[in-house]
BATORVEX-319342 format. One line per 10 residues: their letters; for each residue x, y, z of N, C-alpha, C. Coordinates in steps of 0.02 Angstrom, whole numbers. Layout:
BEGIN
a = X,Y,Z,X,Y,Z,X,Y,Z | ...;
//
This chain:
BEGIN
xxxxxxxxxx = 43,-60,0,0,0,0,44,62,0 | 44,112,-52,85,184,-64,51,214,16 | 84,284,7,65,318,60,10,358,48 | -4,371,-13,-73,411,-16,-140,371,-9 | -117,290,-24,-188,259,-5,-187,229,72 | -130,235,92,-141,244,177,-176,304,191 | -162,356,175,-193,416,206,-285,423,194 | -267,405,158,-341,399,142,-390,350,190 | -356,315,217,-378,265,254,-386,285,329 | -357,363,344,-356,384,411,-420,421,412;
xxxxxxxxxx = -439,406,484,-494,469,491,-490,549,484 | -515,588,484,-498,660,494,-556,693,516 | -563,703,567,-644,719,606,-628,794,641 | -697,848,615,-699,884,666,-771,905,695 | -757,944,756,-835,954,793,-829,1016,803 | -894,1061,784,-879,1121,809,-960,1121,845 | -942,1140,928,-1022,1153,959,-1005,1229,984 | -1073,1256,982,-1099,1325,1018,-1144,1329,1074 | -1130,1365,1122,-1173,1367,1165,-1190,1436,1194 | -1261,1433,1198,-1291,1498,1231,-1333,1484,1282;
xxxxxxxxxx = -1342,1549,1308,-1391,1548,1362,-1472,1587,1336 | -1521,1570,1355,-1607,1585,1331,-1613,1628,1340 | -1598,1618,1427,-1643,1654,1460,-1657,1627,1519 | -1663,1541,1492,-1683,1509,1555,-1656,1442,1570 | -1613,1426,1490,-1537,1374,1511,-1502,1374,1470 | -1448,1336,1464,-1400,1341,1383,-1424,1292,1355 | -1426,1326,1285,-1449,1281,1233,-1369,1261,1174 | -1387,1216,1164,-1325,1195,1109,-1351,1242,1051 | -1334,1283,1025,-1329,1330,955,-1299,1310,904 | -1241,1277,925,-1222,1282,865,-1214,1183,850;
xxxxxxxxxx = -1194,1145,808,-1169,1080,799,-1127,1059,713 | -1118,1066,720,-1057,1053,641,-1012,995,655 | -992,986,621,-963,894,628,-950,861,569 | -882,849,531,-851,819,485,-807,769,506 | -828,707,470,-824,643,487,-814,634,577 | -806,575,604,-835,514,659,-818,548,717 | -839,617,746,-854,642,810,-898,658,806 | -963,643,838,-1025,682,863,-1019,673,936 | -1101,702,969,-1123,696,1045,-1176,686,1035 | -1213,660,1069,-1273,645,1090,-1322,697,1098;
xxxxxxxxxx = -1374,694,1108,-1416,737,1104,-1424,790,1184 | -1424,839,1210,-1401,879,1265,-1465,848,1337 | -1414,846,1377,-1434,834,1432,-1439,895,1487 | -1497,890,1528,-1494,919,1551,-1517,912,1645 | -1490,856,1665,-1472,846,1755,-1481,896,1808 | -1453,947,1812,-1450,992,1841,-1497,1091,1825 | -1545,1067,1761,-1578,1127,1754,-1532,1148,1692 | -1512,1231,1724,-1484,1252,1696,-1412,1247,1634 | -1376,1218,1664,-1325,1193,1643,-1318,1145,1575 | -1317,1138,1531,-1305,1100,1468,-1242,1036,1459;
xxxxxxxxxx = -1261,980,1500,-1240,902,1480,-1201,905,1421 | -1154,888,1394,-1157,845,1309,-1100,771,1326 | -1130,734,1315,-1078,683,1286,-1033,679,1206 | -980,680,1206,-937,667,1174,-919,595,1126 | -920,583,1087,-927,514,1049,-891,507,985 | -845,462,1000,-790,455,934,-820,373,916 | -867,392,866,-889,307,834,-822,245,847 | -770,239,789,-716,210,769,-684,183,846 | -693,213,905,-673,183,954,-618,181,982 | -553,207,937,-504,211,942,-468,259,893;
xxxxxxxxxx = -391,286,910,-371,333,876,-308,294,839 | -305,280,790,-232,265,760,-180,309,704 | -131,288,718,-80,345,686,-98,361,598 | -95,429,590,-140,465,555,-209,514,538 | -239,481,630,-301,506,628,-299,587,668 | -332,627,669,-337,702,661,-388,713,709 | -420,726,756,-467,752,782,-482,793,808 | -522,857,799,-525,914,822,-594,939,861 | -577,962,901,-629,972,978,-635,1053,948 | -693,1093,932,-702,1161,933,-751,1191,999;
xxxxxxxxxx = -751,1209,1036,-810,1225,1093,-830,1302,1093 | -840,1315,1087,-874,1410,1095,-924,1420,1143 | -901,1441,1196,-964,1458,1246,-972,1520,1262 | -1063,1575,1247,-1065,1629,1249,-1091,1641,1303 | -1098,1710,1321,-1092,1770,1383,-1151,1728,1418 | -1142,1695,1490,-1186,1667,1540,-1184,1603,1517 | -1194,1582,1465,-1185,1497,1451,-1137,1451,1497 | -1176,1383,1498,-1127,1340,1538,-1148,1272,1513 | -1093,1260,1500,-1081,1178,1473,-1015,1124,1522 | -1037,1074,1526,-1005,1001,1553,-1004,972,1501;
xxxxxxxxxx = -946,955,1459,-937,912,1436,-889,866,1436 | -913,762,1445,-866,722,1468,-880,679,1393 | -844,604,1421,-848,566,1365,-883,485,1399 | -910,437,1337,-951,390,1380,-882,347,1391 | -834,336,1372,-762,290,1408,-712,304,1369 | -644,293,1407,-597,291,1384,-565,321,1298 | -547,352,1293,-512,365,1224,-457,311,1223 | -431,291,1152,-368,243,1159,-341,279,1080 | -275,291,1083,-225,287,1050,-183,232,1026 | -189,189,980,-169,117,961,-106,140,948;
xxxxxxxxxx = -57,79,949,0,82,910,22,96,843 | 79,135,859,76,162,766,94,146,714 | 79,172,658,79,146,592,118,220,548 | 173,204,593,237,275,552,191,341,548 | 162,356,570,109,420,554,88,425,618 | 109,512,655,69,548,712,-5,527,710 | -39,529,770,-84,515,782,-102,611,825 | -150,630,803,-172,699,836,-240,709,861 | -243,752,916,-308,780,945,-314,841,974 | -337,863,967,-351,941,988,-415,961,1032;
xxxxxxxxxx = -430,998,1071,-479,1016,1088,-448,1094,1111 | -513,1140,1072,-503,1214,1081,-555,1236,1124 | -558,1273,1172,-604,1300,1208,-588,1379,1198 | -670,1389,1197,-663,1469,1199,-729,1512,1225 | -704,1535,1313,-770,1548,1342,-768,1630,1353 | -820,1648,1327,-829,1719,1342,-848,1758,1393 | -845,1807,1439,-856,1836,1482,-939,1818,1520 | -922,1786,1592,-962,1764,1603,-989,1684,1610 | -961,1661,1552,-978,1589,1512,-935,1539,1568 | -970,1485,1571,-932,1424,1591,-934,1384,1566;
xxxxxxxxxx = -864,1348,1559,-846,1278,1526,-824,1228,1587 | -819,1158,1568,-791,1110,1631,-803,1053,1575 | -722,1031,1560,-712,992,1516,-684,907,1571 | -723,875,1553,-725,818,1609,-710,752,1585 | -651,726,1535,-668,660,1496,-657,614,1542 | -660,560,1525,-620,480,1558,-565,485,1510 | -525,444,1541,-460,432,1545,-438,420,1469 | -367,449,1442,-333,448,1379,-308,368,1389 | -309,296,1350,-252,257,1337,-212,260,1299 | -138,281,1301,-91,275,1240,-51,223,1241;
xxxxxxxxxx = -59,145,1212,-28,98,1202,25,108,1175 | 71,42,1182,145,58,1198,148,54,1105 | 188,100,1086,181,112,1016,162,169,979 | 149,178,1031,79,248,971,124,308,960 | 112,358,912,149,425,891,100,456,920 | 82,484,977,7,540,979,22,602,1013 | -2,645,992,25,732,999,-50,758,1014 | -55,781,1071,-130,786,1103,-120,872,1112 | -159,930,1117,-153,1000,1143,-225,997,1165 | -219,1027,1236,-299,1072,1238,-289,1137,1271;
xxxxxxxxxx = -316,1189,1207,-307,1262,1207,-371,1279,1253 | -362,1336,1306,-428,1352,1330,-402,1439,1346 | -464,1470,1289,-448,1534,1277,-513,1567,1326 | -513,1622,1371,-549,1638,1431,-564,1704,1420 | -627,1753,1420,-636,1824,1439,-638,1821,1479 | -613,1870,1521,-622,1934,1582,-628,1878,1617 | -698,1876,1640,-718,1831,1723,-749,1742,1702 | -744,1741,1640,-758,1682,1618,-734,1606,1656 | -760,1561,1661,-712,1507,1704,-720,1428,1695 | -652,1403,1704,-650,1334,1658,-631,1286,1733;
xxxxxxxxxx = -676,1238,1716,-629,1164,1774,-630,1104,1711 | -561,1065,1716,-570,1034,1668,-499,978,1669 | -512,918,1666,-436,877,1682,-420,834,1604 | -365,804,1629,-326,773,1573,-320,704,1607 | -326,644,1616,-312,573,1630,-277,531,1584 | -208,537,1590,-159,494,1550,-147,410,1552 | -144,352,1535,-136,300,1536,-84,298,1485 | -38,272,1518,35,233,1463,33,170,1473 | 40,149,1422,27,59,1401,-57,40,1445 | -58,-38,1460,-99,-81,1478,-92,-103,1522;
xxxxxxxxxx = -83,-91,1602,-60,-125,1655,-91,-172,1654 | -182,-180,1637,-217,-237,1642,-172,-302,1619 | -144,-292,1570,-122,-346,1540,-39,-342,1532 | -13,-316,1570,64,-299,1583,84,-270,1524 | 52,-240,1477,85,-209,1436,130,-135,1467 | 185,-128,1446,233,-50,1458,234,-14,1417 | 232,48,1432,245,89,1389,314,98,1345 | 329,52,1314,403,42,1328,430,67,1254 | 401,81,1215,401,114,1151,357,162,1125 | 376,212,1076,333,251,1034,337,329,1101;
xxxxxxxxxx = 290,377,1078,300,420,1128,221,448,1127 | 232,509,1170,151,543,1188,190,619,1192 | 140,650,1156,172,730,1172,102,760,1181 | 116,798,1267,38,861,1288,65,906,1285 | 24,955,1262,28,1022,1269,-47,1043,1291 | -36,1069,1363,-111,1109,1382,-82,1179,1400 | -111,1235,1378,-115,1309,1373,-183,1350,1402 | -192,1399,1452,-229,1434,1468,-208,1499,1451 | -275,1534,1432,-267,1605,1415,-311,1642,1456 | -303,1706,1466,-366,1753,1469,-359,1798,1428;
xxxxxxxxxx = -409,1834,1397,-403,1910,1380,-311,1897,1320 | -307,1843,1290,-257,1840,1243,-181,1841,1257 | -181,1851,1348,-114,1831,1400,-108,1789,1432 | -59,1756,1408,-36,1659,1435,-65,1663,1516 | -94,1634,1525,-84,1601,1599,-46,1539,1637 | -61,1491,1595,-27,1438,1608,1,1380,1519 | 58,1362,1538,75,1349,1454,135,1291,1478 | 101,1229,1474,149,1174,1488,139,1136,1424 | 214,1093,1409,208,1039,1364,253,1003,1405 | 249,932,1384,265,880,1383,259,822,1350;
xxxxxxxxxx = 348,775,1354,344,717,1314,371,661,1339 | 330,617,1324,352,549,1357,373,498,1319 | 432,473,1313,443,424,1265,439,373,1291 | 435,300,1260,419,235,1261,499,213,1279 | 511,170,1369,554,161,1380,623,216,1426 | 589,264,1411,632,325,1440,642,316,1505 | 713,352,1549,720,324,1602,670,368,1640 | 636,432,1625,595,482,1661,519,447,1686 | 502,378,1628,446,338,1689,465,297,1747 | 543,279,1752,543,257,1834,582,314,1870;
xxxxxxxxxx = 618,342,1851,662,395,1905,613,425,1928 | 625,430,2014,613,438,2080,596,524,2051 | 647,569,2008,594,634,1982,565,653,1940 | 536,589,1892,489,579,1858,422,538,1866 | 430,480,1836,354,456,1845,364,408,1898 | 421,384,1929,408,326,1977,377,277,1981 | 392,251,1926,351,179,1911,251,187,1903 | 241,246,1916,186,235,1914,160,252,1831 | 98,230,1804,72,225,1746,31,255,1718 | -17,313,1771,-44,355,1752,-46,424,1790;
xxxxxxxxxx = -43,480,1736,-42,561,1753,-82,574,1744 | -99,617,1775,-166,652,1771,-165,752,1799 | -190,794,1743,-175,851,1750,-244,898,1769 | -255,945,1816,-312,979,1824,-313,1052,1831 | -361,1089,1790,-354,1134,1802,-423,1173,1816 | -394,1219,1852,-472,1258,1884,-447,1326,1906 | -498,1363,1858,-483,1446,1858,-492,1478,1903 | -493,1554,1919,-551,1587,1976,-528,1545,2030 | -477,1532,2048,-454,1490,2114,-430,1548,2144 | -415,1548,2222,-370,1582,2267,-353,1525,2336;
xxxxxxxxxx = -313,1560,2368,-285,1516,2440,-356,1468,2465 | -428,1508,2465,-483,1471,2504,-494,1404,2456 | -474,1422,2408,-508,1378,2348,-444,1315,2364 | -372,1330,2379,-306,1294,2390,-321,1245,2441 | -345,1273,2490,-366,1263,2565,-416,1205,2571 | -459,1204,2519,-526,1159,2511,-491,1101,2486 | -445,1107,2434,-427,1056,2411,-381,1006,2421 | -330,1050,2484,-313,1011,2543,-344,969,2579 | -407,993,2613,-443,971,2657,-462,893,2620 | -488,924,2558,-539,857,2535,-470,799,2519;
xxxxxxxxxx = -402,833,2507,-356,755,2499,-343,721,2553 | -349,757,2617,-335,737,2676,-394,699,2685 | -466,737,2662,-495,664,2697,-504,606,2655 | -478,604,2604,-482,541,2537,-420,471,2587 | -380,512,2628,-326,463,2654,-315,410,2597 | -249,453,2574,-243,405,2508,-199,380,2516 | -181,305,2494,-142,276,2486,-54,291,2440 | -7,316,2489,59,354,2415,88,293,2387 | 57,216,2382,83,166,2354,45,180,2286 | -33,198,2292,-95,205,2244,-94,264,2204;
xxxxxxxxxx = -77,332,2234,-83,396,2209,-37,441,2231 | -21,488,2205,19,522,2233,-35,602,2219 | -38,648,2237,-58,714,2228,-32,778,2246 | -9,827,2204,-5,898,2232,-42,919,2192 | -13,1027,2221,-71,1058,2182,-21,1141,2180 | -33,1150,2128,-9,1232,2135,-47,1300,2107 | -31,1356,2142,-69,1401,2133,-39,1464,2105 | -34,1451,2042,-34,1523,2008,-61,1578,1983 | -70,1622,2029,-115,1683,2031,-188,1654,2024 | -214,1628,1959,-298,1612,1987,-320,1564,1973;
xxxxxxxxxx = -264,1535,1953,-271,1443,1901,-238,1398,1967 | -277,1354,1987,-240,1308,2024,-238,1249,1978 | -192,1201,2001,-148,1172,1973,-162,1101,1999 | -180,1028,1995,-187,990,2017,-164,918,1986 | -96,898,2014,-64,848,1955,-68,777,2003 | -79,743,1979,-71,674,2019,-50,622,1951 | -18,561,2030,27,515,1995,-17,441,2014 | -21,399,1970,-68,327,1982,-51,273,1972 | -84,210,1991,-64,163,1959,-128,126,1929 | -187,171,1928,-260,155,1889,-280,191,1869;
xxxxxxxxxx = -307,219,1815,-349,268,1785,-389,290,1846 | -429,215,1850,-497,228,1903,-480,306,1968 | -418,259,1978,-401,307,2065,-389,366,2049 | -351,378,1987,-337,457,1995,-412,480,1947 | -461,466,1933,-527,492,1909,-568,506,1969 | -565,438,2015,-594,464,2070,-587,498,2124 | -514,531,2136,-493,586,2180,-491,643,2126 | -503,646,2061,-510,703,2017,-592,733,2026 | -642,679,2041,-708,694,2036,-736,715,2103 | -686,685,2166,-687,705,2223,-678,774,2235;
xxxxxxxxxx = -617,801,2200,-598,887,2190,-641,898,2171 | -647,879,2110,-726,928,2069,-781,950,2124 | -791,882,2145,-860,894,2179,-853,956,2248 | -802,962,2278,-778,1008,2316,-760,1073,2290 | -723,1088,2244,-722,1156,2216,-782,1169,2188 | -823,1148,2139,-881,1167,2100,-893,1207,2131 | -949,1207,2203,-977,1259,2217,-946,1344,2231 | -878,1328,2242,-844,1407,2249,-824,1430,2173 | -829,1373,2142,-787,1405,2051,-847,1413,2012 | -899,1374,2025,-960,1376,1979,-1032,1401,2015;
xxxxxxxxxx = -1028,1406,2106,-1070,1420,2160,-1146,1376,2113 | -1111,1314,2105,-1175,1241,2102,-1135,1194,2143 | -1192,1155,2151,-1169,1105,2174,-1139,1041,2135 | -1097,1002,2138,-1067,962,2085,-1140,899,2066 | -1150,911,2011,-1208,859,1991,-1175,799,1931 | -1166,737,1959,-1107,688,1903,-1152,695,1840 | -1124,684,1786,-1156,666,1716,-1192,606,1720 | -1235,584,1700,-1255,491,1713,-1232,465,1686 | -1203,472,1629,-1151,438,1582,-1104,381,1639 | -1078,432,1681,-1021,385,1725,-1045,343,1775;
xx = -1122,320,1766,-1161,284,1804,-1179,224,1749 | -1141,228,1696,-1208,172,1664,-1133,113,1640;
//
């Protein structure tokens, strides 16, 4: 097979959603969608607030495939959006594997980007970014859940690599702007100041934070009494973005001290109460 009838054979998907507010909740406005990402039809749990599930048919991402996340949320609008399981990144086939997700909330607007967990099998080329562009008082909670290789099945990450880049803006001035790369085999997944044998990262971020907001999220790790064989967690606070990175050895554990935060900050970042998606019930 040449390389142009490989390419052809990759997906290339994008989604563009809009969201507004009535009057009396957010409505999805906008939906556009070229090839195998859609969502489901909008949920709405909590009233006000606008549900969407996230849905990549194909099931998996392999090297070549393209996927692009567009989100636009306008003045008072508020959207949650997660995914119904796992994303997976297969092993590669000489060709990057890419995904993107752009956020862009306008003054006022709330976003809270919530997936389950990334798998990147040992192999894969995948180059992931999620841009989140912010007006004025606008405000985002939203994590990243990394998996390298298959512990289920002793697979290692022991080849191929993963490159993140997550970026916060406000008002068109960096706030926060990290990348990172992990290669397959590198000594940075066991050294004691890297990953320490453990297999999954997990990154969080939450805007409109200060010391009280720091303080809460202490409290709630202290009372999780977590295991530092199971998880590891800190958190940092730069000016209004706190920072919440943990280290795992299950998707599960670091999702469920991620949903534990959630449910504890929500009400000071979003003044609701944390209401789960049902998605992560079924």
């Amino acid at each position: 097979m040449n390389t142009a009838e490989n390419i052809k054979r990759h997906w290339l998907a994008e989604l563009n959603l809009g969201f507004e507010f009535d009057g009396r909740r957010t409505i999805l406005s906008e939906r556009k969608h070229v090839g195998p990402l859609i969502i489901q039809k909008p949920f709405y749990p909590e009233g006000q607030v606008c549900h969407v599930y996230l849905i990549h048919p194909p099931g998996g991402i392999v090297g070549g495939d393209e996927l692009n996340l567009n989100v636009n949320v306008k003045k008072n609008a508020h959207t949650l959006i997660t995914t119904p399981a796992a994303t997976k990144f297969y092993s590669g086939t000489n060709f990057q594997a890419k995904q993107v997700q752009n956020f862009y909330v306008e003054s006022k607007g709330s976003a809270e980007w919530l997936p389950q967990e990334t798998i990147f099998f040992s192999g894969c080329e995948a180059n992931t970014k999620t841009n989140i562009h912010l007006e004025d008082d606008a405000k985002f909670i939203g994590w990243e859940i990394v998996c390298l290789g298959r512990p289920a099945i002793n697979e290692k990450f022991d080849k191929g690599y993963f490159r993140q880049t997550i970026e916060v803006w406000r008002n068109e001035k960096p706030l926060v702007i990290e990348r990172s790369l992990l290669q397959g085999g590198d000594e940075l997944l066991a050294a004691p100041w890297g990953m320490q044998n453990f297999v999954v990262m997990g990154t969080m971020i939450v805007t409109d934070a200060n010391k009280d907001v720091l303080n809460i999220f202490r409290e709630t790790i202290e009372s999780q009494q977590l295991d530092d064989n199971k998880i590891r967690i800190s958190s940092t606070l730069i000016n209004d973005v706190l920072i919440c990175r943990a280290l795992a050895n299950q998707a599960e554990v670091a999702r469920e001290s991620f949903i534990a935060i959630w449910k504890s900050l929500r009400p000071d970042i979003m003044q609701r109460q944390a209401v789960a998606p049902r998605i992560w019930f079924t």
